[in-house]
N, C-alpha and C positions, 0 to 999 in steps of 0.2 A: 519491514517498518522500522522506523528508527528509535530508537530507546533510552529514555536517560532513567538514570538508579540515585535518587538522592538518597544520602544515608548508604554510600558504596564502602563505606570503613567497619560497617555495622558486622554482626555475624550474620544476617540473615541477607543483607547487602551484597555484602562481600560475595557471597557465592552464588547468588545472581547475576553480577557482572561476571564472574569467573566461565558460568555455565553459558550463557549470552555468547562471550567470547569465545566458546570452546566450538558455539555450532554456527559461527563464523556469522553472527548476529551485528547489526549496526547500531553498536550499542556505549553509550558516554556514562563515566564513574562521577559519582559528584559529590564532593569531598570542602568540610568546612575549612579546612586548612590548608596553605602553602604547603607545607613540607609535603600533607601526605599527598595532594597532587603530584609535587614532583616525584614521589616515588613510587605512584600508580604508573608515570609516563614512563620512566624508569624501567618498568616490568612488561611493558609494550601494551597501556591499555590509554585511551581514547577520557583523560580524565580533566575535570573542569571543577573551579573553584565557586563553587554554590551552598550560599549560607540562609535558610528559612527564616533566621532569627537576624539576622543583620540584613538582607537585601528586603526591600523594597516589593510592593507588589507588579509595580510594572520594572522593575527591574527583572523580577525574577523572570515576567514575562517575556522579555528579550532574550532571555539565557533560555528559555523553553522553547523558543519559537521556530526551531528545526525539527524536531521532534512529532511525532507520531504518538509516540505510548511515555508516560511519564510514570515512576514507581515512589510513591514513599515507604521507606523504611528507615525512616527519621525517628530517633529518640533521645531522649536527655538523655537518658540512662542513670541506673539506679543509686549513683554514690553524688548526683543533683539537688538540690529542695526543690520544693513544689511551685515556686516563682519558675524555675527551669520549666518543669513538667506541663503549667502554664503557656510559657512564652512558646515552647516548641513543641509540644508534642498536639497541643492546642491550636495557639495562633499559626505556628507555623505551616499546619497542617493548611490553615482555612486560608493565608497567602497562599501556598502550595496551589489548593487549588480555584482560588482567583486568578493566577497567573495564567494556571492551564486555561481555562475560558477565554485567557484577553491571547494567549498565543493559539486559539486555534488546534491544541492538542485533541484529539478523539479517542484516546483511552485511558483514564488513570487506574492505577492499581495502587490499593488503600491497604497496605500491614499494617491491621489491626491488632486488638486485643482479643484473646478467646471469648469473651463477653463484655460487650461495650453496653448492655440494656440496664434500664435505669436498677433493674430488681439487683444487678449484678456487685451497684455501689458497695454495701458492705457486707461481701462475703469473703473479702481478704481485704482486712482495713489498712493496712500498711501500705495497700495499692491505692487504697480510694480514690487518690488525685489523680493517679494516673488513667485510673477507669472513667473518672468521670471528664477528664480529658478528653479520651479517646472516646467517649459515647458522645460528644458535641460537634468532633469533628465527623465522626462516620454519620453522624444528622444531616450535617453543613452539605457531606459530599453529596448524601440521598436526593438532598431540595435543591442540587448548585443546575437541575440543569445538565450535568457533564456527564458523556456514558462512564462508566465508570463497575468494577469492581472491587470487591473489598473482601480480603483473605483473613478469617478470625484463628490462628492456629492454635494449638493447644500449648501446656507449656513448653516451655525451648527449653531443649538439652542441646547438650556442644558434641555428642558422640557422632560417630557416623552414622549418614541416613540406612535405612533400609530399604527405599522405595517403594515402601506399601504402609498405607494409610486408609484412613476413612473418612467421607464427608458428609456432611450434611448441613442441612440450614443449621438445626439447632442440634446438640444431644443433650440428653437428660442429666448424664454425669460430666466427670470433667477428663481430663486424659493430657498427653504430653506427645513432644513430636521432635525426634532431631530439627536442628536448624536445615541439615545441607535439604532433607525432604522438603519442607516449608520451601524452600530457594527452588527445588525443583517443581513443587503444585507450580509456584508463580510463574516460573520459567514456561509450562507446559501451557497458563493462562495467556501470559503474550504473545506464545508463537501459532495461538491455534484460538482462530476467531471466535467459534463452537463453544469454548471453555469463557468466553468476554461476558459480563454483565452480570448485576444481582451480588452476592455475599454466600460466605460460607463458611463453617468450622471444617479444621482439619484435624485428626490426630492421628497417630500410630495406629498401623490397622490390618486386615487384611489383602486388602486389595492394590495391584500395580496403581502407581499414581496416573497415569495418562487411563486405566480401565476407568478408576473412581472418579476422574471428571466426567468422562463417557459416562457413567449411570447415574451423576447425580445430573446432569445436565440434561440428558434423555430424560431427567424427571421433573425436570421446571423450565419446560419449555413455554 
């Protein structure tokens, strides 16, 4: 199936296209800027010039409308104000997936926040907007209609993965997760139907990541 990664510059992005490409996946990088396009095409990847915050709803949807599985891993990022955090982590999100509806996509994958629920708002208030961002959009995607998945990871570290994690709907405490593992649950989500639908928390754990879809999926069937 055919694959686009908006937010392909991102760290969690980035090595989802990386990983996509390594297992010979049909898979497009989508990058808000000119340059870094060209220097995605540059490195021999499949990359296209897609902006949540400047394009359009039916524009986006022409630029979606090859595509099979569509991924956000769109963020302001943390050195933005809250108009950013708004405009894109929010609106962008809810264009995101209007577009996917109007082109006919059949899978979205939603990088979430580890907690998007309303109890979640101020338990780290420096995050607040961004939580309460992300808990309107993972609402938007629930009610849009669209199958869809949505991946809540723990906090992101930049080290290298381990490959072994743990999921669940909810856990009680909080926990953290390399980036490259995160890029790998989501990687193991698009290529393997079994793992498509519902939400989840991920973090560092014991179990291989392809076992720990296997039994948390065997358990919400």
């Amino acid at each position: 199936m055919s694959i686009l990664v908006l937010g392909a510059n991102g760290g969690v992005g980035k090595q989802i296209v990386s990983k996509l490409k390594e297992d010979n996946k049909e898979v497009a990088a989508a990058y808000r800027k000119n340059d870094q396009v060209d220097k995605a095409v540059g490195e021999g990847y499949d990359a296209r010039n897609i902006d949540v915050e400047r394009h359009k709803i039916d524009e986006l949807a022409d630029k979606f409308k090859d595509f099979d599985q569509v991924v956000f891993s769109v963020g302001s990022g943390g050195s933005t104000g809250d108009d950013k955090t708004i405009i894109v982590d929010l609106d962008g999100a809810v264009k995101a997936i209007e577009a996917s509806k109007k082109a006919g996509v059949k899978h979205f994958v939603m990088v979430s926040t580890y907690d998007s629920n309303r109890e979640a708002f101020d338990s780290v208030p420096e995050l607040k907007p961004y939580t309460i961002a992300k808990h309107y959009a993972d609402e938007h995607l629930r009610n849009s209609g669209l199958f869809h998945t949505i991946v809540h990871p723990g906090a992101l570290e930049n080290g290298p993965g381990t490959g072994n994690v743990d999921i669940a709907e909810h856990f009680d405490g909080g926990g953290s997760v390399p980036r490259e593992d995160v890029a790998s649950v989501i990687v193991d989500v698009l290529e393997n139907e079994k793992f498509q639908g519902g939400e989840f928390q991920v973090i560092s754990g014991s179990e291989p990541i392809s076992d720990a879809l296997e039994n948390y999926y065997k358990n919400h069937q």
